[in-house]
N, C-alpha and C positions, 0 to 999 in steps of 0.2 A: 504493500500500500504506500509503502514512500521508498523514492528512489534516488540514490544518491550519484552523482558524477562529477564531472569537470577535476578530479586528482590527477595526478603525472609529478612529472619530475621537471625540477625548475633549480637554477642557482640559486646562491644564498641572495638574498636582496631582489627576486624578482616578484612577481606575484600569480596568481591563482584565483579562479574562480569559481568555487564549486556552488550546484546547484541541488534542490532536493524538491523532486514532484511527487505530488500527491495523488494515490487515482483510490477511489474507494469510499473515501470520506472527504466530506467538505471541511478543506483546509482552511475556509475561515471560522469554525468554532473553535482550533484547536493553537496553544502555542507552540513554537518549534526550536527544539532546542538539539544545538551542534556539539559533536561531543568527536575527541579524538583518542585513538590508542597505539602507543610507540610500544616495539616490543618489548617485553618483558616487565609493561609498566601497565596498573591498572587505567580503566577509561576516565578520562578526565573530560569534564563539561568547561565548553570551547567559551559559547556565546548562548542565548534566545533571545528571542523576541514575541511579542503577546500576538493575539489574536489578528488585531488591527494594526500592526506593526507601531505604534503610538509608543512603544516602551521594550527597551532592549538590554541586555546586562552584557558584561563582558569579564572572563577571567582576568585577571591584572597582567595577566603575559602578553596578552594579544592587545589591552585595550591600545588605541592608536594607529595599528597596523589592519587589525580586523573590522570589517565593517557587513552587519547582518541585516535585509531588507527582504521583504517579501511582496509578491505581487498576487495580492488571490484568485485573479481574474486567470493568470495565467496557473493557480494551482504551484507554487512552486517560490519557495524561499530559498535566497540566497545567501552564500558567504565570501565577500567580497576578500581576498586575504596578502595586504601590499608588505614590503621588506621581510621577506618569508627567510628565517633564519631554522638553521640544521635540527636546532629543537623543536622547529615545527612537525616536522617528521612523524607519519602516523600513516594509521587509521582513520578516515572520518565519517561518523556517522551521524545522520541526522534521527532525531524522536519527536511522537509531537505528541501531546495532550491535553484532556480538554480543561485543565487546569492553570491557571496561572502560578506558579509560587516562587512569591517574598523570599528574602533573605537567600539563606544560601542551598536552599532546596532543591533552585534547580539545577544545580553541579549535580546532581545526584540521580545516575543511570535509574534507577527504581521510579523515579520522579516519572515519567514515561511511558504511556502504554503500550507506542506504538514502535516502531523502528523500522528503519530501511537497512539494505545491508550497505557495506561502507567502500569506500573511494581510498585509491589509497594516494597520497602526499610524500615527494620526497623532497628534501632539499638539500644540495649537496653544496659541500662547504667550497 
């Protein structure tokens, strides 16, 4: 029900744009939240943004560099991801649900009903 693309391999300082479509559910009840995993490290929550795109969090690693927008019309929320450094490196998977949540709930993979499988990101130093 959510599909994740636009990963590949990119230098250090370049950038990326990955995308995540919705088919199944109407992706404007629900918020979407981007989540990545480097190996051997648990999945850490990227970015979200709520329903109506009106309100969007960011991990402190990414804030500046990442930027999270959605288009509902087209089904499909993006992650805009500029000066991509080797730490970026992962997994990315998008989830969405029809919850909003405060504070730092939504780092947290359980937070989520739904999931796409995931894109993968590299960026070489």
């Amino acid at each position: 029900q959510l599909q994740a693309s636009g990963g590949g391999l990119v230098q250090s300082g370049g950038s990326l744009r990955l995308s995540c479509v919705a088919s199944g559910i109407t992706l404007d009840y629900y918020a979407i939240g981007w989540f990545r995993q480097a190996p051997g490290k648990e999945r850490e929550g990227v970015s979200c943004i709520d329903s109506t795109g009106d309100t969007t969090q960011y991990v402190d690693s990414v804030k500046g560099r990442f930027t999270i927008s959605r288009d509902n019309a087209k089904k499909t929320v993006y992650l805009q991801m500029n000066s991509l450094k080797p730490e970026d490196t992962g997994i990315y998977y998008c989830a969405a649900d029809p919850t909003w949540w405060s504070g730092s709930r939504w780092t947290e993979p359980y937070s989520y009903d739904y999931w796409g499988q995931g894109t993968q990101v590299t960026v070489s130093s």
